[in-house]
Wavefront OBJ file of the C-alpha trace (Angstrom):
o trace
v 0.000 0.000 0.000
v 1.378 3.385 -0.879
v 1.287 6.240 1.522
v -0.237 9.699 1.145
v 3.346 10.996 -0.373
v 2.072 8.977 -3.868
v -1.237 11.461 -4.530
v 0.646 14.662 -4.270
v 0.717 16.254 -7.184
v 2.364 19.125 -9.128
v 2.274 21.574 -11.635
v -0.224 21.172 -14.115
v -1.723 18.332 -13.004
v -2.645 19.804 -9.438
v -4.041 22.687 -10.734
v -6.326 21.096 -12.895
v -6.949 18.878 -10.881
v -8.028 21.680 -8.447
v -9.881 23.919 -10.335
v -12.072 20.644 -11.716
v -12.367 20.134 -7.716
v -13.821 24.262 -7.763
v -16.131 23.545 -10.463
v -17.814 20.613 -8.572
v -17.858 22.778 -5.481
v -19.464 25.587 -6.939
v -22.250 23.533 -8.877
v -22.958 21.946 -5.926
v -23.441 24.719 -3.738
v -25.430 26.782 -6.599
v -28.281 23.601 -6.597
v -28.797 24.285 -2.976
v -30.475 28.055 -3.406
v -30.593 28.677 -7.328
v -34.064 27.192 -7.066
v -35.363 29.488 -5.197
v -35.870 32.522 -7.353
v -36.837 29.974 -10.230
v -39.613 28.221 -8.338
v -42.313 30.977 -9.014
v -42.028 30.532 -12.987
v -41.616 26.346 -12.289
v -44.767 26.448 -10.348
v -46.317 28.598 -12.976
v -45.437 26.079 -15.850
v -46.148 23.193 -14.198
v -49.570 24.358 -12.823
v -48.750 23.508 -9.051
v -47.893 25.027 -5.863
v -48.220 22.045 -3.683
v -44.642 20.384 -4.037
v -42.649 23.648 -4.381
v -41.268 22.710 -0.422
v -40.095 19.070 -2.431
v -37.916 21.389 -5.003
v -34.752 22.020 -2.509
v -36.401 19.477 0.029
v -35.114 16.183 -2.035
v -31.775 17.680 -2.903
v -30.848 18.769 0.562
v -32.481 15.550 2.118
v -30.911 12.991 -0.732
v -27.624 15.092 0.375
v -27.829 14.379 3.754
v -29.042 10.614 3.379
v -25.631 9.808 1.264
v -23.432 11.857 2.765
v -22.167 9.496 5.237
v -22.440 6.571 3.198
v -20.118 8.602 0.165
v -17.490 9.023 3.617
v -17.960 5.375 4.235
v -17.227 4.970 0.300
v -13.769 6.581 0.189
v -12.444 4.681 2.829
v -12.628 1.821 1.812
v -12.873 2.084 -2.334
v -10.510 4.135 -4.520
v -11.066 7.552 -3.943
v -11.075 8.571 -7.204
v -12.992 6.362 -8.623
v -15.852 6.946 -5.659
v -15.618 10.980 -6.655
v -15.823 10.131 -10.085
v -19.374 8.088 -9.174
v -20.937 10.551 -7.465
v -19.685 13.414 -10.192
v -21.622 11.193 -12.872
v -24.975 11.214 -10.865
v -25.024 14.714 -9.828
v -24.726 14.737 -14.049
v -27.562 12.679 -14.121
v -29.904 14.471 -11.847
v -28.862 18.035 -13.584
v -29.628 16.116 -16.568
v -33.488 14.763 -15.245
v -33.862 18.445 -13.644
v -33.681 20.330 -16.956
v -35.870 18.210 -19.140
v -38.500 17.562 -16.393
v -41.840 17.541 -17.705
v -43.923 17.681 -14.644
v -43.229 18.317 -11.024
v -42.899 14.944 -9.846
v -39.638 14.341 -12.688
v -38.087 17.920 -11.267
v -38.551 16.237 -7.792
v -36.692 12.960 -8.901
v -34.141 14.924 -10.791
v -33.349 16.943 -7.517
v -32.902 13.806 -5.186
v -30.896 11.868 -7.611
v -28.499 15.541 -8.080
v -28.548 15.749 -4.182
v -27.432 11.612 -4.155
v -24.214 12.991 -6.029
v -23.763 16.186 -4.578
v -23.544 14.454 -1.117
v -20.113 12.276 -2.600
v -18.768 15.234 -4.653
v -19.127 17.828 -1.309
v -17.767 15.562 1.295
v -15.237 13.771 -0.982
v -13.805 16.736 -2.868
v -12.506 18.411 -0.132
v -10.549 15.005 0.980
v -8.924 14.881 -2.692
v -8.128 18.596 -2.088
v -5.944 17.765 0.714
v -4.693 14.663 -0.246
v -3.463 15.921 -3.225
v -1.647 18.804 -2.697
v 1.709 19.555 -0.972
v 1.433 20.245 2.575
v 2.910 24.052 2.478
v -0.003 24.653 0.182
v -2.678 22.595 1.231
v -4.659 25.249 3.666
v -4.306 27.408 0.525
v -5.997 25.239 -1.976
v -8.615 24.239 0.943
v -9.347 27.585 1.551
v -10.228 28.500 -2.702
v -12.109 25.709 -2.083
v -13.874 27.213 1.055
v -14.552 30.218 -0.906
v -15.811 28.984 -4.273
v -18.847 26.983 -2.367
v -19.833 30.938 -0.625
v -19.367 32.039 -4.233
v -22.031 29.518 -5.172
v -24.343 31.054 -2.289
v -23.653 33.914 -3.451
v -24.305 33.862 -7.482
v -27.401 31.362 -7.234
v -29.587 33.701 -6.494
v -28.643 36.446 -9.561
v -27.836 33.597 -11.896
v -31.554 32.148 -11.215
v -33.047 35.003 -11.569
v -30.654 35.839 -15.187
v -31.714 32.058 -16.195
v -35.188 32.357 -15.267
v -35.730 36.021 -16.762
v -33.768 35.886 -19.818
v -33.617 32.213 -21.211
v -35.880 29.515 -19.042
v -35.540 28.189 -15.590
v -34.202 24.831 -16.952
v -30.867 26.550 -17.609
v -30.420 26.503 -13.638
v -29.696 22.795 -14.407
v -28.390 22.730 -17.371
v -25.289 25.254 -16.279
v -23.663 22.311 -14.482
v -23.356 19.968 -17.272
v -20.211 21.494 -19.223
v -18.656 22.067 -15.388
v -19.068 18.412 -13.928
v -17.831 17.363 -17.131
v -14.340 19.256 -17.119
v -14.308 18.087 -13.526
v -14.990 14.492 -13.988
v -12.290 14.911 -17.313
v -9.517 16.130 -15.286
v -10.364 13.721 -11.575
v -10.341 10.975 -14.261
v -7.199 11.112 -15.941
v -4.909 12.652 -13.480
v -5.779 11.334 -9.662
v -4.718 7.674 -9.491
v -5.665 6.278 -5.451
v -4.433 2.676 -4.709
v -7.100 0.095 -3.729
v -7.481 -0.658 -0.603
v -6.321 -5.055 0.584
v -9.909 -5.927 1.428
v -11.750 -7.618 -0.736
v -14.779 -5.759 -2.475
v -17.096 -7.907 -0.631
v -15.862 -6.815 3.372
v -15.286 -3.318 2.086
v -18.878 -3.113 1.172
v -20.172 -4.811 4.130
v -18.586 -1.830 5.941
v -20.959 0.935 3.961
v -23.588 -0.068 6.610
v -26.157 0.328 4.189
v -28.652 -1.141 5.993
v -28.423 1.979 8.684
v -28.707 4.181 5.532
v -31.792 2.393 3.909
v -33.342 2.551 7.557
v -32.452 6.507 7.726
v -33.872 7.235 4.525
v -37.429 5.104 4.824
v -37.741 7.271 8.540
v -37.265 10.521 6.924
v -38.780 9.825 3.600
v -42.267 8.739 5.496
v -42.312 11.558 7.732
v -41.578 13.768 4.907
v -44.260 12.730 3.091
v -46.266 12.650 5.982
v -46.058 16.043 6.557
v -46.753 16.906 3.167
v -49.888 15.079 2.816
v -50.771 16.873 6.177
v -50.348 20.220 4.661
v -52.750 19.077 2.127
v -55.202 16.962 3.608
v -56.697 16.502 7.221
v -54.187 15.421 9.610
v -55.995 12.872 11.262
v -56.876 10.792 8.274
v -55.279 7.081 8.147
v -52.763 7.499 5.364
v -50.913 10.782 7.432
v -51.397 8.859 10.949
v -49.830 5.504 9.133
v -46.897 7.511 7.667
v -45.967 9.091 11.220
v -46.085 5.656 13.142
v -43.831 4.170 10.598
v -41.258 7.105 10.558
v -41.764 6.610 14.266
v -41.026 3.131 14.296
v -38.380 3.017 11.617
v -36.487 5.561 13.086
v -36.189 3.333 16.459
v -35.043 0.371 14.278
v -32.509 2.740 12.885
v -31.209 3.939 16.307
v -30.848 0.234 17.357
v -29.117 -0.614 14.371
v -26.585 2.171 14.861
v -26.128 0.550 18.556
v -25.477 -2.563 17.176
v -22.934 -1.579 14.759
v -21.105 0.636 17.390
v -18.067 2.076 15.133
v -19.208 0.638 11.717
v -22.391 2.189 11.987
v -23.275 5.340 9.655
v -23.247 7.570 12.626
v -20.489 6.139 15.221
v -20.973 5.404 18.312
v -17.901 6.945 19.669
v -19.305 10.120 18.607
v -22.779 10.165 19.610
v -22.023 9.987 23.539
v -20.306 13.427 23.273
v -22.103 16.267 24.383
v -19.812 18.884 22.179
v -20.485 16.605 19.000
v -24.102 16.076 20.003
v -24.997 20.107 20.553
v -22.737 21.201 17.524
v -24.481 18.854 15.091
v -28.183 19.786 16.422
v -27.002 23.821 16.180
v -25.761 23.144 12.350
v -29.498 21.469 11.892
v -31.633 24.768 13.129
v -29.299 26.948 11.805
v -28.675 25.724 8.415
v -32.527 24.799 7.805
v -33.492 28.368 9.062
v -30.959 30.384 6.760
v -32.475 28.102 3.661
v -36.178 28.953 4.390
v -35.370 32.531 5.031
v -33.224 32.513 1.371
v -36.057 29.952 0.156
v -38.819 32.140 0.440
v -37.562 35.827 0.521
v -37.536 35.316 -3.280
v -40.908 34.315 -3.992
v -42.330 37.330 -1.345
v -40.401 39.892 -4.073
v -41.752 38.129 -6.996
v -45.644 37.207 -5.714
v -46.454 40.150 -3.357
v -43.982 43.047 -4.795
v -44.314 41.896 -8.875
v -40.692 41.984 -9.480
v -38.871 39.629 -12.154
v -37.019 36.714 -11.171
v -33.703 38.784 -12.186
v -34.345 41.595 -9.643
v -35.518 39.374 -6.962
v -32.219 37.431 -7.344
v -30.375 40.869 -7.358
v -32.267 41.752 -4.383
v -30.941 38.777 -2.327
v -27.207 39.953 -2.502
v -27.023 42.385 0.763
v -28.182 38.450 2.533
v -25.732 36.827 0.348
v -22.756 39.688 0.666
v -23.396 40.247 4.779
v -22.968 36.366 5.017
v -19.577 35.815 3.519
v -17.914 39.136 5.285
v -19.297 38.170 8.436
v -17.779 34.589 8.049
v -14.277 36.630 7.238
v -14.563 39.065 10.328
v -15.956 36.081 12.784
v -12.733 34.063 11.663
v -10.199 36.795 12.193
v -11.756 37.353 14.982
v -11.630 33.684 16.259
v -8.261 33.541 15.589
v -7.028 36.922 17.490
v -9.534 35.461 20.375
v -8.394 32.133 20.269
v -12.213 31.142 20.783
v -15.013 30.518 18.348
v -17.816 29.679 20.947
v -18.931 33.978 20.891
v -20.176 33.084 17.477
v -22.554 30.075 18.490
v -24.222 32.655 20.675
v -24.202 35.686 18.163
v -25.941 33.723 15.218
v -29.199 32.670 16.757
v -29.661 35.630 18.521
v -29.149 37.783 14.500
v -31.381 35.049 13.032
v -33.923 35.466 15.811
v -33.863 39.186 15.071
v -34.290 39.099 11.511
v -37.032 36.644 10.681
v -38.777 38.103 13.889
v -38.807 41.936 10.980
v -39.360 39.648 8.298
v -42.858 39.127 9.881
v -43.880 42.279 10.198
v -43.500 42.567 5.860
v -46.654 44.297 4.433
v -48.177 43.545 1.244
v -48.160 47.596 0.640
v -45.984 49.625 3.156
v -42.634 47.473 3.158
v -39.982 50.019 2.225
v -36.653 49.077 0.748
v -34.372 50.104 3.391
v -36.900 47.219 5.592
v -36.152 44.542 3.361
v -32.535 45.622 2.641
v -31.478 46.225 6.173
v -33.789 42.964 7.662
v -31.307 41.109 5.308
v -27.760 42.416 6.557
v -28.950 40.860 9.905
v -29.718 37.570 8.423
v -26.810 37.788 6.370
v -24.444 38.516 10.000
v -26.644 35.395 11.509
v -25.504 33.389 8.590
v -21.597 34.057 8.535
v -20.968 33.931 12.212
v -22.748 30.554 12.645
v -22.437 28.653 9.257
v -18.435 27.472 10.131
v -18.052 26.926 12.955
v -19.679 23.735 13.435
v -17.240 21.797 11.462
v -13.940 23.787 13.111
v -15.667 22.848 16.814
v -15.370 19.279 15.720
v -12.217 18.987 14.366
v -11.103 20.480 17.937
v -13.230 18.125 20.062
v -11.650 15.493 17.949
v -8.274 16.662 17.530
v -7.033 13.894 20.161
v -8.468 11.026 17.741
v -7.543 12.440 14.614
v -8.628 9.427 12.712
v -12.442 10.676 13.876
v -12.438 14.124 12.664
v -13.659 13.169 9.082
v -15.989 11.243 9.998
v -17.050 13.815 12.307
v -17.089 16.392 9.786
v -19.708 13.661 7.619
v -21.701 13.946 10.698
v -21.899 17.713 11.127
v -22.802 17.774 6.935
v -25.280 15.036 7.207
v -26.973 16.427 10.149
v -27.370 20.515 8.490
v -28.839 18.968 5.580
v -31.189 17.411 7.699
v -32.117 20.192 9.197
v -32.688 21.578 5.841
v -34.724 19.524 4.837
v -37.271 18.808 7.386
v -37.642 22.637 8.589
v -38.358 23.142 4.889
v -40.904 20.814 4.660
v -42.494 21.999 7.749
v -42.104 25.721 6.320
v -44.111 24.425 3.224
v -46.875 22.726 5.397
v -47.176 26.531 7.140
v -47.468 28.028 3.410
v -50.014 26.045 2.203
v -51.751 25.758 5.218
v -52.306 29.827 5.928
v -52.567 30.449 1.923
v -55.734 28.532 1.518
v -56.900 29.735 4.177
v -56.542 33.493 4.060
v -57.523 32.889 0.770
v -60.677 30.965 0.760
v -61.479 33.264 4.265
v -59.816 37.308 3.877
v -60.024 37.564 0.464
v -63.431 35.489 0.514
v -62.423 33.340 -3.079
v -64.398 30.286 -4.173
v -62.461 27.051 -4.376
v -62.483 26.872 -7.634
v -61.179 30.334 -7.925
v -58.368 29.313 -5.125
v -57.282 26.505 -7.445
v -57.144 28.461 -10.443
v -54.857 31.043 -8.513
v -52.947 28.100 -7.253
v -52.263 26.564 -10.823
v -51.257 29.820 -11.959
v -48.322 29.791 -10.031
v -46.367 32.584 -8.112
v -45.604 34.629 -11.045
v -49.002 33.741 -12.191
v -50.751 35.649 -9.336
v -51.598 39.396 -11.065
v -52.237 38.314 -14.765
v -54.829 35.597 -13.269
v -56.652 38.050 -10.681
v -56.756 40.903 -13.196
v -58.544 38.431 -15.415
v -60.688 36.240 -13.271
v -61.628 38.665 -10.605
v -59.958 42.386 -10.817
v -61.638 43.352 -7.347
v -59.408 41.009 -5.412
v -56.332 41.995 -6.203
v -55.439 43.571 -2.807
v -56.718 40.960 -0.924
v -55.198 37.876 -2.355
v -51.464 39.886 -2.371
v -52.262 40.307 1.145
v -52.907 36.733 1.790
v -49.674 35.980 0.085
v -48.059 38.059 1.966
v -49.384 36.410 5.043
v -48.738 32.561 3.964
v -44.813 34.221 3.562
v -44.100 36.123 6.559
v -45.998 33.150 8.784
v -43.048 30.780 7.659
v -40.862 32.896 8.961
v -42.135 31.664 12.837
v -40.268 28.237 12.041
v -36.717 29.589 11.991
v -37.586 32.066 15.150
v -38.211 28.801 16.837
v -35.081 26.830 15.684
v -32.656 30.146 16.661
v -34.204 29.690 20.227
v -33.235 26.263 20.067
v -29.951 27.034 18.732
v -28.972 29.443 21.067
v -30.084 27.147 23.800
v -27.816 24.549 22.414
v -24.518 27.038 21.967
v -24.518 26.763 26.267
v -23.790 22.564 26.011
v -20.520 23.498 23.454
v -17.493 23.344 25.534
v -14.583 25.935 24.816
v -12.596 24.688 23.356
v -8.957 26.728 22.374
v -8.284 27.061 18.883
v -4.404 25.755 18.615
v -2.883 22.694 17.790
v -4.947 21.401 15.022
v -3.778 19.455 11.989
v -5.519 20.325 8.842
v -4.073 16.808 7.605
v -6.599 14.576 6.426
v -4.372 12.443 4.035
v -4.473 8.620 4.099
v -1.983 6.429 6.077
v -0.566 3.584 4.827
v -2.170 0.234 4.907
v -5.408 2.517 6.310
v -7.251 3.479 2.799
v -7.579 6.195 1.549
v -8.894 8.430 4.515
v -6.635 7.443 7.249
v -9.337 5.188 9.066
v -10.482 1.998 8.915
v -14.380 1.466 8.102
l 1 2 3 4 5 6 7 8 9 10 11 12 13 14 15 16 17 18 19 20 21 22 23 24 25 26 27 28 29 30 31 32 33 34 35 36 37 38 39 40 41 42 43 44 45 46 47 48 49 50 51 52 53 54 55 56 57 58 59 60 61 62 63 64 65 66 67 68 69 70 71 72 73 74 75 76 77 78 79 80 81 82 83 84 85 86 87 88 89 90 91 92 93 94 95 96 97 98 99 100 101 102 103 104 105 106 107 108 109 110 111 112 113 114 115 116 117 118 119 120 121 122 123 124 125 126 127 128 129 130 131 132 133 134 135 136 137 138 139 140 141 142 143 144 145 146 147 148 149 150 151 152 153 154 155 156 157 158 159 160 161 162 163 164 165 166 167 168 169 170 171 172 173 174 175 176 177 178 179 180 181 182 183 184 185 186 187 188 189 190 191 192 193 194 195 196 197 198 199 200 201 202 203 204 205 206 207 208 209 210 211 212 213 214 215 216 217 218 219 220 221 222 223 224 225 226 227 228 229 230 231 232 233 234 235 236 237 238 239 240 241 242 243 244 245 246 247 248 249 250 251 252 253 254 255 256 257 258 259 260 261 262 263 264 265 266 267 268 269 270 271 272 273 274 275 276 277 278 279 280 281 282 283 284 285 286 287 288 289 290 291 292 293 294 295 296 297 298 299 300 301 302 303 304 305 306 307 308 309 310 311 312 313 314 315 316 317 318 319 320 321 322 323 324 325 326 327 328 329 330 331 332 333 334 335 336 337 338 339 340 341 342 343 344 345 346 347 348 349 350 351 352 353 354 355 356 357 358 359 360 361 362 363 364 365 366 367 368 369 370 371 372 373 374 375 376 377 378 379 380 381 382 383 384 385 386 387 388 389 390 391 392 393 394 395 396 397 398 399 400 401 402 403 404 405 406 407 408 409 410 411 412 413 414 415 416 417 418 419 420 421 422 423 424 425 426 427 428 429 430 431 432 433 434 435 436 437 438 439 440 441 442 443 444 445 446 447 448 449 450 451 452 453 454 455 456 457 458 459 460 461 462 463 464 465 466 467 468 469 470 471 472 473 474 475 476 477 478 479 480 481 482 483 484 485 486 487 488 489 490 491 492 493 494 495 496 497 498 499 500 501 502 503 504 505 506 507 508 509 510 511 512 513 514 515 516 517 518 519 520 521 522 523 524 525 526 527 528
């Protein structure tokens, strides 16, 4: 077995290499949030508001599912060749995304994207280190760092440029010419050895049973709480789904015992209470930054009329704040020799914020409301988004050969978060739009579904036709379903805040940014 010495590489190899690593990044992290400013003209062509919490729900939960299962992967296959896997079905699901031609294939296309994303996210960074020479490797991490907040950053203007100028299935199809140069350059210049076991004990290790039990919990409550949003809650079908996430889930967590270390989530890591309260902060904050960025869009586009350009554009002092405020908080940290300020500071920004965001008017919001709301959110976003992932890697830093899979952990457990405080946030739209609508603005239910197959950017072209008189009232009922999601992430930032008190302090010094494999140990340093 050859050490980590043999995938070092140099010259023109590394930086291709690299910058094929970039691309992968920076598709990846545009499919979390480009969506968002393209869902009112999907919903309008599609005829159908119901699934629009599905459209980042089964990327960021398919994410989250594979996540540790991709880790699992590159320990104990060839790295490159598990990259290069996950690279070709985040093509795939770009692929099934732009030609969808209903809601349900969009869906499908954005969990089997999310399925790849979760090996080319948690994956690329371990090529990144592995592959370049230790005096530069915090250098090339850090581009990488950076190229995933550039992603943030652009999805919303490049939705709303897609969307506006050519058609919302460009949002997919941009990543197709990227992944390819990526998987081009992974394949011909990254060679891994393979590891002695044979193919059968390394997959044994995956624990893909714990992973098929994860994803039938979450999938049924999921759908669960979509069908609740739609239908009475008490009916057999949503009461059956619940009880079977219920009981799944406890199979799961007994299945995890079982396996102790080989399980998905390890049980060396679950019994400590830094791990356990920085893993459950990443969930509540992540999944309230994504419903605040989720539906901030379609509030500009459905109650104030803009384009899906300008509500993109109008995104950036969120998307701007977050990245300088991750800058400051880490010069900061480093000065301080402390992070743990910052687990405190975020929830109580993101409790600010979406506490204004609820008091947006249909009529009387004023830019400098929206604008300034969002420099909060954006400061609640940079301060906490990081630090998760460095407080591991220092409550680990005495068993190094944990730290990546605690770093899995923290990813798989945001993207949870994502994904069911979406969901929820969805059940809360529908829920108070059909209401307000069928009871403020006093709308048949016909005329409710015809607004609702219309679409966000629908809204004003069917109300001036159908019925001109309630115009005012049915913005204002948007308006109402929007700001009323907003109450989900003023919850989780409680919660979060709550949790930043269980995080021990922890001094930042003496960490090894090393993650490169050891010999005889696979590719990751660590046995499955």
């Amino acid at each position: 077995m050859q050490g980590a010495e043999s995938t070092t590489l140099h010259g023109f190899k590394l930086y291709a290499v690299s910058i094929g690593l970039y691309f992968g990044a920076l598709m990846m992290s545009l499919d979390i949030s480009i969506v968002g400013t393209a869902i009112p003209s999907i919903t309008t062509e599609f005829g159908d508001t119901s699934q629009i919490a599905w459209y980042p729900a089964a990327y960021t939960f398919a994410i989250c599912a594979f996540t540790p299962v991709a880790g699992k992967m590159a320990a104990t296959f060839p790295l490159n060749w598990v990259y290069l896997s996950f690279s070709v079905v985040f093509l795939v699901g770009s692929i099934v995304c732009g030609a969808a031609p209903a809601s349900s294939a969009l869906i499908v296309g954005r969990a089997i994207s999310g399925l790849g994303a979760g090996g080319v996210a948690s994956n690329g960074l371990t090529i990144l280190v592995t592959i370049a020479p230790v005096r530069l490797k915090q250098v090339f991490v850090g581009v990488g760092a950076a190229c995933f907040a550039i992603g943030l950053v652009l999805s919303p203007v490049l939705g709303g440029v897609f969307t506006e100028r050519l058609t919302w299935r460009w949002c997919f199809w941009i990543n197709l010419p990227f992944i390819v140069v990526t998987i081009v350059v992974v394949y011909l210049f990254c060679k891994y050895p393979s590891p002695e076991k044979d193919i059968v004990t390394r997959a044994k290790s995956l624990d893909l049973g714990g992973c098929a039990f994860f994803v039938g919990a979450i999938f049924m409550l999921l759908f669960a709480l979509q069908r609740g949003g739609e239908h009475a809650w008490n009916t057999a079908i949503v009461i059956g789904l619940f009880v079977g996430s219920g009981l799944t889930a406890m199979v799961f967590i007994a299945w995890e015992y079982h396996k102790e270390d080989g399980a998905m989530i390890p049980g060396s890591l679950a019994g400590r209470r830094t791990i356990i309260c920085t893993t459950l902060f990443a969930f509540f904050h992540l999944g309230s930054i994504t419903i605040a960025t989720f539906y901030l869009p379609g509030w500009f586009q459905a109650v104030q009329g803009v384009g899906p350009l300008e509500s993109g554009v109008r995104l950036l002092p969120t998307a701007l704040t977050n990245i300088t405020a991750a800058v400051v908080a880490s010069g900061i940290s480093r000065r301080l020799k402390y992070y743990n300020y910052w687990f405190f500071a975020a929830p109580v920004f993101l409790l600010v914020s979406c506490t204004l965001f609820t008091q947006f008017s249909a009529f009387s919001t004023p830019s400098s409301h929206w604008i300034g709301f969002q420099v909060i959110l954006g400061f609640a976003g940079g301060f906490g988004m990081q630090f998760s992932t460095l407080a591991t890697q220092l409550e680990l830093k005495d068993t190094p050969e944990l730290v990546s899979v605690g770093i899995a952990l923290v990813m798989f457990v945001q993207y949870l978060g994502a994904t069911i405080l979406q969901s929820v946030a969805g059940v809360i739209f529908n829920r108070v739009l059909k209401a307000n609508l069928t009871g403020y603005a006093g709308l048949k239910e016909a005329d409710v579904q015809l607004l609702l197959s219309a679409g966000i950017r629908g809204i004003r072209s069917v109300v001036q036709t159908a019925f001109p008189d309630k115009l005012e009232p049915v913005l204002e009922a948007y308006n109402s379903a929007i700001t009323a999601v907003f109450f989900v992430p003023i919850g989780a930032a409680v919660v979060a805040l709550m949790l930043a008190f269980g995080i021990k302090w922890n001094v930042i010094e003496g960490m090894e940014a090393e993650v490169a494999p050891k010999s005889g140990d696979g590719i990751n340093g660590s046995q499955a």
